[in-house]
Structure formats: C-alpha cells, structure tokens
N, C-alpha and C positions, 0 to 999 in steps of 0.2 A: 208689949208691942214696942214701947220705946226700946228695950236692950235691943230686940231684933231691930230696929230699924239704926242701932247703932254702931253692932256689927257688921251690915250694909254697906255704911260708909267707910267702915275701917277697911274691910273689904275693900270696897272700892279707891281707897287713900293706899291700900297694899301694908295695910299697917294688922297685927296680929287679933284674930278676932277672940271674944270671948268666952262665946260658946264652945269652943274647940278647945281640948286638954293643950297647957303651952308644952313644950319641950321646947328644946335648946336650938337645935337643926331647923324647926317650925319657925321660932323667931328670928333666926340669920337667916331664913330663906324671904321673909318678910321685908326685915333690912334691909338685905343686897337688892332687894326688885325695888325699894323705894329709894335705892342708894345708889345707880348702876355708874354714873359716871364716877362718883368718888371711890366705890371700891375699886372699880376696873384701873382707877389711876395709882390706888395704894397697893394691889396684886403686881402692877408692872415696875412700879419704882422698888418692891421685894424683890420681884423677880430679878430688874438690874443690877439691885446690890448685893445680891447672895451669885448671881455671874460675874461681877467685877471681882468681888474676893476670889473666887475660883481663878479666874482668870489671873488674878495679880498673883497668889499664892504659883499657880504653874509656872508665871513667868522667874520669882523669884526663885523657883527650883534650881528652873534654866538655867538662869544666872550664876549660881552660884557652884552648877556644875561646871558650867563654862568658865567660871575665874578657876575652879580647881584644876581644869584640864590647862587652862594657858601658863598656870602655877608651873605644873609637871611640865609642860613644854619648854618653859622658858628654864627651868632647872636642867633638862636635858638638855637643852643647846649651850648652856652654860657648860656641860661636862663635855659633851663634845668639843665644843670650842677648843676648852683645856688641854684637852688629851690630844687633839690634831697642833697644837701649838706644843704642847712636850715632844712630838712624835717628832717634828722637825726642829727639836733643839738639839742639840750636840753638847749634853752637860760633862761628860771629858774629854780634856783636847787631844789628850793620849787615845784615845780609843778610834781615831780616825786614821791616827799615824799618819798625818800630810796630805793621805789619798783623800780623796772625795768621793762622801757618800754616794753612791747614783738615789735616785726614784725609785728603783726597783728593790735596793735594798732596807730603803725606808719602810716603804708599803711593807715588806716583809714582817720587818721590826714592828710596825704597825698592828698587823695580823696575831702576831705573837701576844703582844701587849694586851690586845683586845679578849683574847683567850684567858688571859693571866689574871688580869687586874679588874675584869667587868663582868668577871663570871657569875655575879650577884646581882646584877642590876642589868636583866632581859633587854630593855626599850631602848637603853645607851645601846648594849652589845649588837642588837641588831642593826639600830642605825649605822652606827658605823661598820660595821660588815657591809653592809650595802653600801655604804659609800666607796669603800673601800672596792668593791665589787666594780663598782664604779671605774676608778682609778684604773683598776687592772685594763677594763675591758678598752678604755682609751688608750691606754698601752699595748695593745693588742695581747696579751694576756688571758686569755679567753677559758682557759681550762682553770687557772685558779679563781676569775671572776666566779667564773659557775660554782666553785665549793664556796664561797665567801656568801653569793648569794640566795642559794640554795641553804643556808644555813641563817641566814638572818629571815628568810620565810621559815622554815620551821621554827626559828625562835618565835615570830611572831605568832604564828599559826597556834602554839602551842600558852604563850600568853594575853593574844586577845582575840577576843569571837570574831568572827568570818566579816563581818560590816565596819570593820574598822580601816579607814584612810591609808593606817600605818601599811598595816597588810599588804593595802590595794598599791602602794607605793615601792612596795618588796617586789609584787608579783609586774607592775612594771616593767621594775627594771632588769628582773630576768627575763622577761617578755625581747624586751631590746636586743639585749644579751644573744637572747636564740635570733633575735630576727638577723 
C-alpha cells in the first residue's frame, strides 16, 4: 500500500512512477511535463543557435562570392581602362605622318585590337565591343554598332547563364541601337 500510495504522488509530482517498466522516452516525457518552462527555453536558444550559424555561414558564402565578383570586376575595368588608354595613344609619331587620327579611325583600330589581343578573355572582349558599339552608334554609325553589339551578346550569351546584369547590359544597348 505504501509503494502504491507512492507512486500516486510521483504520479501526481509528474515524476516517473515505479510500477511501470522505466525506458528512456518514459523518463524524458516525465522530465519535460515537470520541466516545461526550462526545456521550452533550452529547445529555443538550440533552435536560435543552430539558425544563427546557418544564417551566418549563408551570409559568409555571400560575401565572399561578392568579394570574388567585385575581384573580377575591378580587374576587368582595370583592363578596360588600359586598353581604351593604349587605343588613344599614338606610340609612333611616324605612323600618323602629321595627319590626325579622326575618331572614326581609332574606333576602328579599336575594333581590330579587340579581336587580336582579347581573344582569350570573353568579359573584357565583350565589354568593350559594346562600348565600342556604343561609340559608333553616337557617331551615327549604326551598321557597324549593330556587328560590334550583336557580337558582344553572343559573347556573353555564350559565356554567362541568361540572369546575368552583364547580359542584360548587352541586350540594352542593342535594344537602343534598334530603337
């Protein structure tokens, strides 16, 4: 009579009774009903620090895909730069023979250069095709804009997927172009 009556109270205390085979699931279900506010508090501070990691590992992906792309961009406008500053240098004085270059002949020279020299490196070559495209098309120039930028979209087209800025920045300014 006394076990039974002391089961009763464990019972009633929520604490694991005697009579009953223990197992493991039996006793944590006993725990957590006589523990409810500190487990629910130690489930919620798991649950925030296994999301903060997730969360901070995502962001540090981010991140460090975003220093590699501003990497390559800042390297691309670095060669661009260059190459648009060679393209308007005049490295012999013999080769002008006194006349003066026009615009029209530079861009040419330009064009050419870009073919020659950036044949290996898609994202320069196409940027500046398009710029270049550019240049013509404020020159009224309009049929070789269109091959310069017709050419720097299928550069891109052919080296980054469809959601890329670069792209969308090609298809622009052929966009203009026709309009």
């Amino acid at each position: 009579a006394s076990d039974l009556a002391a089961d009763l109270r464990r019972h009633l205390n929520h604490e694991p009774v005697v009579a009953r085979p223990p197992s493991r699931l039996y006793k944590m279900q006993r725990f957590v009903r006589r523990h409810r506010l500190g487990t629910a508090a130690v489930i919620l501070i798991t649950i925030s620090v296994i999301a903060g990691g997730v969360a901070t590992s995502l962001a540090l992906v981010r991140a460090r895909r975003a220093e590699k792309a501003a990497r390559q961009e800042a390297a691309t406008a670095r060669q661009v730069t260059q190459f648009m500053r060679d393209l308007f240098k005049v490295s012999d004085p013999g080769e002008a023979r006194g006349a003066k270059l026009t615009a029209r002949e530079i861009l040419d020279r330009g064009a050419e250069r870009v073919d020659r020299e950036l044949a290996g490196q898609p994202a320069i070559q196409a940027r500046l095709l398009g710029t270049l495209g550019v240049v013509y098309m404020n020159l009224g120039e309009y049929d070789r804009a269109e091959q310069l930028m017709q050419r720097s979209v299928a550069i891109r087209r052919s080296v980054l997927s469809a959601d890329k800025p670069a792209l969308a920045e090609s298809l622009s300014q052929l966009a203009w172009l026709y309009y």
